[in-house]
FITI-912739 format. One record per residue: x, z, y of N, C-alpha, C in turn. Coordinates in steps of 0.001 Angstrom, whole numbers, padded with zeros to 6 digits, always signed. Each point is the difference from the previous one (the first is absolute). Layout:
BEGIN
XZYXZYXZY;...
END
This chain:
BEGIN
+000859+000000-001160-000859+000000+001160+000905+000000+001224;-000039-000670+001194+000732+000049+000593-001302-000807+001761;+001216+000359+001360-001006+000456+000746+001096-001383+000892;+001085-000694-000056+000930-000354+000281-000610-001434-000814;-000620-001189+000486-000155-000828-000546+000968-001577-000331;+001066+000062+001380+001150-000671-000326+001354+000972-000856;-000359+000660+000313+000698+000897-001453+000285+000067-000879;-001880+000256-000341+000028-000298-001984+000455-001586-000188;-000724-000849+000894+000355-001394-000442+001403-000607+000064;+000666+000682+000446+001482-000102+000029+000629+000205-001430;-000756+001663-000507+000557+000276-001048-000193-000672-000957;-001235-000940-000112-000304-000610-000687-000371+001189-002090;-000752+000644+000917-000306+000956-001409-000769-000853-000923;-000187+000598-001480-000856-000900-001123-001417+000377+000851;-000415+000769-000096-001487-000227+000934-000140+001630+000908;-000766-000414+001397+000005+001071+001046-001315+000258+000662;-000451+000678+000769-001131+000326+000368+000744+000053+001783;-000590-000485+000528-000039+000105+001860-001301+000733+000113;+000529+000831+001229-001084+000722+000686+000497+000305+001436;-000605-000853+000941+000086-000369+001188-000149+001515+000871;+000746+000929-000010+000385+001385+000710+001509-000439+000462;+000153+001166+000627+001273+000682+001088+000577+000607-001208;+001587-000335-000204+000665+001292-000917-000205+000620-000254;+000360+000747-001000-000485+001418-000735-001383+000081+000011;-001053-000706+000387-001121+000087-000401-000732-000904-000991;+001055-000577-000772-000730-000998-001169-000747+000800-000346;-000694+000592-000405-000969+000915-001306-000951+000202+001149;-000390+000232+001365-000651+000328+000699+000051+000743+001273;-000868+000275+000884+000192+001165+001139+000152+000855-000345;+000923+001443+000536-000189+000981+000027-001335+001200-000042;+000103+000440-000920-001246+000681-000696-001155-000430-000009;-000288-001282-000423-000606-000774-000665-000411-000342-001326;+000189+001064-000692+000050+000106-001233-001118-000998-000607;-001277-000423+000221-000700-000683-000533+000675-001854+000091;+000413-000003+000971+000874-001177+000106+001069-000322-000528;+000530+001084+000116+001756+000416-000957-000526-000666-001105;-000963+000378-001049-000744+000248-001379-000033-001833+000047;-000666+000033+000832-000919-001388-000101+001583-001125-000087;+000897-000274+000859+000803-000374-000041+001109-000195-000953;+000109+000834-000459+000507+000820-001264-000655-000906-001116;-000947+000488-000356-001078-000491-000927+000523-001662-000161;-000759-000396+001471+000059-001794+000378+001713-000427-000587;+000741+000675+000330+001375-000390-000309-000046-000087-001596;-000391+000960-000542+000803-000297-001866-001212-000430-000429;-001017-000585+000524-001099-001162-000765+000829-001108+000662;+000557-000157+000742+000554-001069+000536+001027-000610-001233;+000936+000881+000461+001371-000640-000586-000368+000302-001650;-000885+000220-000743-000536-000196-001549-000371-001342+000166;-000963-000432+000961-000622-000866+000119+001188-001812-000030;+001425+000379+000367+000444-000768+000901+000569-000901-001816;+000136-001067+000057+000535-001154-001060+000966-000847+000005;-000387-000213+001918+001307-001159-000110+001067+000507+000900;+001733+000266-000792+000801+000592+000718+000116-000195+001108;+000425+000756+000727+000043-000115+001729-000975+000224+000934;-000841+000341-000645-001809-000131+001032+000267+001320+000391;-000300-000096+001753-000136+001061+000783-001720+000455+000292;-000664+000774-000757-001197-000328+001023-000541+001106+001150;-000781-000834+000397+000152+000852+001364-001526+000726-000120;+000549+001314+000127-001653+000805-000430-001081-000106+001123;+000405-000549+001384-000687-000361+000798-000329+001408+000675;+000683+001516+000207-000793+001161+000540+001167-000754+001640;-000956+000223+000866+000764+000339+001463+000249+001407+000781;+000732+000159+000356+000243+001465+000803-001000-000174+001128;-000479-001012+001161-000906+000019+000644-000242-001456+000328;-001131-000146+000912-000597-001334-000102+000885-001102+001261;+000708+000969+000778+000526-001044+000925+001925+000116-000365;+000369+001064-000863+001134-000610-000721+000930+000105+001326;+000008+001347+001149+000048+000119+001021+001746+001095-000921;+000012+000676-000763+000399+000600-000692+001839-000761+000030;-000157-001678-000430+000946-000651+000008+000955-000120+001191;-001305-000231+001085+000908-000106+001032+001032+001037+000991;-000600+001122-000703+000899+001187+000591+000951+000192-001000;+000090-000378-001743+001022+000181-000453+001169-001151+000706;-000492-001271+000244+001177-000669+000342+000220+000019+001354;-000717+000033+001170+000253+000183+001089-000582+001641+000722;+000764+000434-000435-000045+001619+000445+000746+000161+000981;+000422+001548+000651+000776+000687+001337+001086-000785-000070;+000829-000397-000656+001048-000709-000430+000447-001253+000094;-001201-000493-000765-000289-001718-000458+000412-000313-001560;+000306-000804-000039+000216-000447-001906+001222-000039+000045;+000451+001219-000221+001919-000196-000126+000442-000443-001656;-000620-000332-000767-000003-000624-001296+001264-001668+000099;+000682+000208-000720+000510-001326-000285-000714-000806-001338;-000110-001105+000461-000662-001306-000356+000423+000628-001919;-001090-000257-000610+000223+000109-001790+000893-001900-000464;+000606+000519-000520+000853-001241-000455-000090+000330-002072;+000186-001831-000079-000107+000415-001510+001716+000582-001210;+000679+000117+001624+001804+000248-000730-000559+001566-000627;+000550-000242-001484+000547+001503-000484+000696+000664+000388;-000185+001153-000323+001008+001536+000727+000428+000577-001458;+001250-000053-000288+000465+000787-000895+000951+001936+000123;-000356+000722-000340+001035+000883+000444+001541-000056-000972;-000401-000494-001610+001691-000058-000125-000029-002006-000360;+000879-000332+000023+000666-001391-000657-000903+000082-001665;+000028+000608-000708-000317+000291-001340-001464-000238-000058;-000710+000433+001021-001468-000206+000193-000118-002086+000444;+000471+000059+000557+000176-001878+000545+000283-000626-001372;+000886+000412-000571+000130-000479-001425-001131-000089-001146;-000524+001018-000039-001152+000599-001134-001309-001276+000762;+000085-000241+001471-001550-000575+000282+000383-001604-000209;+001530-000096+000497+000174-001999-000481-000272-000066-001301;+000414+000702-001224+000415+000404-001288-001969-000326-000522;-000875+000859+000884-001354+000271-000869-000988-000755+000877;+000362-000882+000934-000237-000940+000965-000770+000940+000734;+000225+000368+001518-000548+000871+000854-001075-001132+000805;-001069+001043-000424-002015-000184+000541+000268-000436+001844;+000908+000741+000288+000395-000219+001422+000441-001819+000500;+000597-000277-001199+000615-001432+000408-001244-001089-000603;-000840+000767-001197-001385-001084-000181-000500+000136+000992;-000244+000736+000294-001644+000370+001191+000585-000725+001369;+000163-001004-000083+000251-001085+001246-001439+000156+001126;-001406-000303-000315-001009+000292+000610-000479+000944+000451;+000896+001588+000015-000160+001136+001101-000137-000680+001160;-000496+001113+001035-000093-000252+001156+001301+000499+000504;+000445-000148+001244+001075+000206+000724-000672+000413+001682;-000921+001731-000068-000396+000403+000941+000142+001196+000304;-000288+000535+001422+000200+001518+000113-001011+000585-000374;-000755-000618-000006-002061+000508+000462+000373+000398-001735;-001821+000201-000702-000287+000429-000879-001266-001193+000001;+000131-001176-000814-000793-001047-000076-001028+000333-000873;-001101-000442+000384-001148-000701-001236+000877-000687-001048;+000303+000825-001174+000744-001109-000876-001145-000696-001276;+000784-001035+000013-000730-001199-001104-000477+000759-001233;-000814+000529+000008-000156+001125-001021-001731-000683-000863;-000607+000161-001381-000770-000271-000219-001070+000930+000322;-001171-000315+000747-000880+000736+000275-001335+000198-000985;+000369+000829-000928-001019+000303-000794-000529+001636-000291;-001403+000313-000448+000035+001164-000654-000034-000231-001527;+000612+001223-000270+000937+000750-001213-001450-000639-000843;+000640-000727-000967-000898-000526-001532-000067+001037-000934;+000705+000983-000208+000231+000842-000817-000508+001296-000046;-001137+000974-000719-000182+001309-000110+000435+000509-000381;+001245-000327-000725+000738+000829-000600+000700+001134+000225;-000134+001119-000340+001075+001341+000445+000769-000183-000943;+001546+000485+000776+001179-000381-000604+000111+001850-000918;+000764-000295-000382+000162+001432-001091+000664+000802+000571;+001131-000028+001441+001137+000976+000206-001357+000846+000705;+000787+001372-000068-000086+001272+000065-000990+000038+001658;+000780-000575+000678-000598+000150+001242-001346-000561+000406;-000363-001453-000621-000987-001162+000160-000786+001331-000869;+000058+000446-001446-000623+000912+000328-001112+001050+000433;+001394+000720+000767-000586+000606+000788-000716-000362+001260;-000169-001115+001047-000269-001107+000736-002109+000001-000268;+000382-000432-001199-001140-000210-001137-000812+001224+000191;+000523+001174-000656-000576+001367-000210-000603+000564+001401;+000848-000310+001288-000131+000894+001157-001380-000623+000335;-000238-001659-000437-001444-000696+000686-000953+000241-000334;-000069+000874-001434-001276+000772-000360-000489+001178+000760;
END
């Protein structure tokens, strides 16, 4: 799940869930617990749901309707002191650069990232979750249990 939509698509994960929030609030607002839940929920029917590798989908929740939220993350007291996302790898030793030419690094496929500061609408499939399925770990769960 992730809240960073040129991000995930950078990383190019086997399959991801977008949810159009401000950092640290993928899962929801602050004490929001019915939303937290709901989000939560929407996320692992999602990615059960997902088939074809790479599909981001986008659960479609918004933080608010005019998305007013964005413009103070990037142009705040400050302004957007962010440098431009580029698709060059960052290694910390030589040994790591080796291991990603070696296992072909996702960084050098994923040619079709974006190259922005913002936090884009990414190309993501817009569907709801096909799947009722509850997954078995411990937590989904409990998720499950708390909605009774």
């Amino acid at each position: 799940m992730a809240s960073a939509g040129d991000i995930i698509a950078a990383a190019n994960p086997p399959r991801a869930v977008f949810v159009d929030y401000p950092l640290g609030h993928t899962t929801g607002r602050p004490f929001r617990t019915e939303e937290q839940l709901a989000i939560t929920r929407a996320g692992l029917q999602a990615v059960e749901s997902i088939t074809e590798p790479g599909t981001i989908v986008d659960l479609e929740y918004r933080w608010d309707d005019y998305e007013a939220w964005k413009a103070v993350a990037v142009d705040g007291p400050m302004g957007d002191v962010r440098q431009p996302r580029d698709l060059e790898p960052r290694y910390q030793e030589e040994a790591d650069r080796v291991a990603a030419e070696v296992c072909g690094s996702p960084s050098r496929r994923n040619s079709s990232a974006r190259s922005e500061k913002t936090t884009p609408k990414p190309n993501v499939a817009s569907a709801a979750p096909r799947s009722t399925t509850t997954t078995s770990a411990s937590g989904a769960r409990r998720l499950v249990s708390s909605a009774k």
